[in-house]
ZADO-1210 file (C-alpha; in nm, 4 decimals, padded with zeros to 6 digits):
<atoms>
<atom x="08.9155" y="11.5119" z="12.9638" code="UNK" pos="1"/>
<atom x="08.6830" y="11.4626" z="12.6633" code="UNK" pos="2"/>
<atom x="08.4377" y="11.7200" z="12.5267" code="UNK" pos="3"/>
<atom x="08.1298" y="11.5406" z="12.4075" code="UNK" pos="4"/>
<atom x="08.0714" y="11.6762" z="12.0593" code="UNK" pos="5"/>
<atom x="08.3873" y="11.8475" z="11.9899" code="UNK" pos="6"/>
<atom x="08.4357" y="11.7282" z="11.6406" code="UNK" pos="7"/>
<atom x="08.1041" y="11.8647" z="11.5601" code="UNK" pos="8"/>
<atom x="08.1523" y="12.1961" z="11.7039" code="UNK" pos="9"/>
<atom x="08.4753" y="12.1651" z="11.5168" code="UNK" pos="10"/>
<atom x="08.3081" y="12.1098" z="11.1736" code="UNK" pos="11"/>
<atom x="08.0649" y="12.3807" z="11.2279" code="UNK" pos="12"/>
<atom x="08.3095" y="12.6485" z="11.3506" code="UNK" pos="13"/>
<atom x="08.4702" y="12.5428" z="11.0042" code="UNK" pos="14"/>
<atom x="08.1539" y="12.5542" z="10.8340" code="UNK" pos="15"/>
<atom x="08.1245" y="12.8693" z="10.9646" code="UNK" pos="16"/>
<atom x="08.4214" y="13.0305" z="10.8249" code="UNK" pos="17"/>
<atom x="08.3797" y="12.9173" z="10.5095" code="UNK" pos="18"/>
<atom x="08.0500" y="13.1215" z="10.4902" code="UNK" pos="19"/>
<atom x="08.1857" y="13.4222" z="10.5988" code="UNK" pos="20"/>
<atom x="08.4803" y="13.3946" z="10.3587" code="UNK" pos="21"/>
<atom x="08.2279" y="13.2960" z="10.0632" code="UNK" pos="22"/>
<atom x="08.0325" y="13.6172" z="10.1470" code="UNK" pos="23"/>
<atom x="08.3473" y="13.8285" z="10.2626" code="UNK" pos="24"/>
<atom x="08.4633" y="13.7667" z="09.8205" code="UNK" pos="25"/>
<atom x="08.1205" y="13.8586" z="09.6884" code="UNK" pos="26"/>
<atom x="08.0743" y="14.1572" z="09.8744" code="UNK" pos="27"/>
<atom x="08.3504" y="14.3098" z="09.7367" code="UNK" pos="28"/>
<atom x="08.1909" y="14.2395" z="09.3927" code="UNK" pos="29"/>
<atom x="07.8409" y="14.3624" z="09.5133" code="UNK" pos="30"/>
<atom x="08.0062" y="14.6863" z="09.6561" code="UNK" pos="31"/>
<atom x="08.2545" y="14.7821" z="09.3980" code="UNK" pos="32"/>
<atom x="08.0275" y="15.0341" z="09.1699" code="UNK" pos="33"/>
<atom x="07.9694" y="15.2274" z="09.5128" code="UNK" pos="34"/>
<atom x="08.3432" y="15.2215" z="09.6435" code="UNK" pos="35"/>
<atom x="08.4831" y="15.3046" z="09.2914" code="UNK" pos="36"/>
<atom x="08.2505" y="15.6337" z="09.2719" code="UNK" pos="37"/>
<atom x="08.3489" y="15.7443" z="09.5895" code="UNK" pos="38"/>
<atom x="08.7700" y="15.6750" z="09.5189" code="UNK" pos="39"/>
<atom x="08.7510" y="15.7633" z="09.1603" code="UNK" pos="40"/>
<atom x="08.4640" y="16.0167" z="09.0722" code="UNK" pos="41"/>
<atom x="08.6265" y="16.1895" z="08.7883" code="UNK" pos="42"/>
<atom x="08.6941" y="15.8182" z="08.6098" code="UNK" pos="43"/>
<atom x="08.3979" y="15.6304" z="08.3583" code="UNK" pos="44"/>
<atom x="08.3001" y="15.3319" z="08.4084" code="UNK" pos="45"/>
<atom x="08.5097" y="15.1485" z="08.1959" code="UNK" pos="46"/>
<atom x="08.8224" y="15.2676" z="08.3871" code="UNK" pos="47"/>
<atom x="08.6400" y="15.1004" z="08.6995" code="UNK" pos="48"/>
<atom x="08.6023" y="14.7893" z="08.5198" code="UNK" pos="49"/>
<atom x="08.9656" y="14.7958" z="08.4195" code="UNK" pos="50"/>
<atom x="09.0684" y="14.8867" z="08.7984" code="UNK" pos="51"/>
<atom x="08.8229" y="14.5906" z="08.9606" code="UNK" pos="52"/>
<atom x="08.9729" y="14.3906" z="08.7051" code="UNK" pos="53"/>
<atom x="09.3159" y="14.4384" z="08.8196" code="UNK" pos="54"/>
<atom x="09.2110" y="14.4201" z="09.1571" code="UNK" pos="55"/>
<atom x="08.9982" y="14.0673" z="09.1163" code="UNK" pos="56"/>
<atom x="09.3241" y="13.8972" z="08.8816" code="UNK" pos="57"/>
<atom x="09.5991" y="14.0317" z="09.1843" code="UNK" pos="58"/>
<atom x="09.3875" y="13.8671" z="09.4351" code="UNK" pos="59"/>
<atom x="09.3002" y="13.5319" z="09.2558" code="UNK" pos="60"/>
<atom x="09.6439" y="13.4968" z="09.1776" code="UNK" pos="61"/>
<atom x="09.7826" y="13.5423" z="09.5254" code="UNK" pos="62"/>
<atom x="09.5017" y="13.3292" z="09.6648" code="UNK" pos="63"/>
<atom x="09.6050" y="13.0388" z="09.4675" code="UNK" pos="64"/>
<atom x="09.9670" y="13.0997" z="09.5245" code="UNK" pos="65"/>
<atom x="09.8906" y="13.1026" z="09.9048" code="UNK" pos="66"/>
<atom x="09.6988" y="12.7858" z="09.8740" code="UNK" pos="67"/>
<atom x="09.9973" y="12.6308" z="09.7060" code="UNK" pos="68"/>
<atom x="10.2303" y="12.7279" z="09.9340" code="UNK" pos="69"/>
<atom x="10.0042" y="12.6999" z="10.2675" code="UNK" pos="70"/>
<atom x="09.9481" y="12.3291" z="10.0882" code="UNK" pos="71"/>
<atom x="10.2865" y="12.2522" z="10.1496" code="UNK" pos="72"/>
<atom x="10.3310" y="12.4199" z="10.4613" code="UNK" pos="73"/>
<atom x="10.0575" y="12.1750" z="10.5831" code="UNK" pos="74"/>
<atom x="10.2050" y="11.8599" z="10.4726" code="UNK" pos="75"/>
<atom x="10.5584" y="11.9637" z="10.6411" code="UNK" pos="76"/>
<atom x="10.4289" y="12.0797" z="10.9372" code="UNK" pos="77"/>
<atom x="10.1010" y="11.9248" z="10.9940" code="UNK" pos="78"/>
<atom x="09.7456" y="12.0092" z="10.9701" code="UNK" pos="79"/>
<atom x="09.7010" y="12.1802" z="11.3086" code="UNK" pos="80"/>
<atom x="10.0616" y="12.3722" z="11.3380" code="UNK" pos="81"/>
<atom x="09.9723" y="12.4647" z="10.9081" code="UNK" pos="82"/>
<atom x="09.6149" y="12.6210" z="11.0290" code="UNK" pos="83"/>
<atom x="09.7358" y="12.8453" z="11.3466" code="UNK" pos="84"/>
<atom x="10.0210" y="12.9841" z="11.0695" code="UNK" pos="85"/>
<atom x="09.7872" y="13.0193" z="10.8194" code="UNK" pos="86"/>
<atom x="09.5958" y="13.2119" z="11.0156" code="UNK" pos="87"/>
<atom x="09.8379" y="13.4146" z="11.1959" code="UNK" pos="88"/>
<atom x="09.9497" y="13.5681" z="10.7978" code="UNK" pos="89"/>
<atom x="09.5650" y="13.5944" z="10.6936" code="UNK" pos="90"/>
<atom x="09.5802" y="13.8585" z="11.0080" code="UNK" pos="91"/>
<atom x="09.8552" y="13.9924" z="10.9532" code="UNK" pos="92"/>
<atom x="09.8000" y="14.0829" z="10.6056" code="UNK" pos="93"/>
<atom x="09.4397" y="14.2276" z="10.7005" code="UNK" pos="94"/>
<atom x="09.6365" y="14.4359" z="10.9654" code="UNK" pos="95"/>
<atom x="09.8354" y="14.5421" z="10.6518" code="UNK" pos="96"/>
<atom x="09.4961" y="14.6966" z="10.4754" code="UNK" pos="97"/>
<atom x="09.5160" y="14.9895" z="10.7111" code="UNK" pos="98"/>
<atom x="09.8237" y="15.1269" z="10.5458" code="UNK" pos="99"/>
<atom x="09.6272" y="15.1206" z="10.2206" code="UNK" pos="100"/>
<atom x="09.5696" y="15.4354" z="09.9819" code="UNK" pos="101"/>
<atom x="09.3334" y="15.7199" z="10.1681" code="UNK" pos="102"/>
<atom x="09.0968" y="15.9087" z="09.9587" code="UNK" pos="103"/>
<atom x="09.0446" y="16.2558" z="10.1579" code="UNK" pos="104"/>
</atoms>
């Protein structure tokens, strides 16, 4: 059975999550004077900087490691089998946030 349109509901649904995951990266940015008042009140600003700094090189640096990894991962395994793994670590490591660092 054929859908009728499937590859373009495919490209948007793809579309799609690239939007979300352009906006999901600058919010983070947007939001960080906020969240870094509320987690470290007794810190200046400069010690934010140098925190969001750390924060912005760990994740840049893991997110191009995963890309070369997941890169080979998807010319082993192929393209579909590569994006259901992919995806199945993304959410498992956003499962992982909730064991993160509680400010009380």
């Amino acid at each position: 059975m054929k859908v009728k349109g499937l590859r373009w509901w495919v490209v948007g649904l793809v579309a799609l999550a690239a939007v979300v995951n352009y906006i999901d990266r600058q919010a983070f940015g947007a939001l960080w004077p906020d969240i870094a008042q509320d987690l470290f009140p007794e810190m200046d600003k400069d010690g934010h900087k140098v925190i969001f700094g750390t924060i912005s090189t760990v994740f840049i640096i893991s997110y191009a490691s995963g890309q070369a990894l997941f890169g080979k991962i998807f010319d082993w395994i192929g393209t579909r089998m590569g994006f259901a793994i992919s995806i199945g670590v993304w959410s498992i490591a956003t499962m992982f946030h909730c064991f993160g660092p509680r400010n009380a």
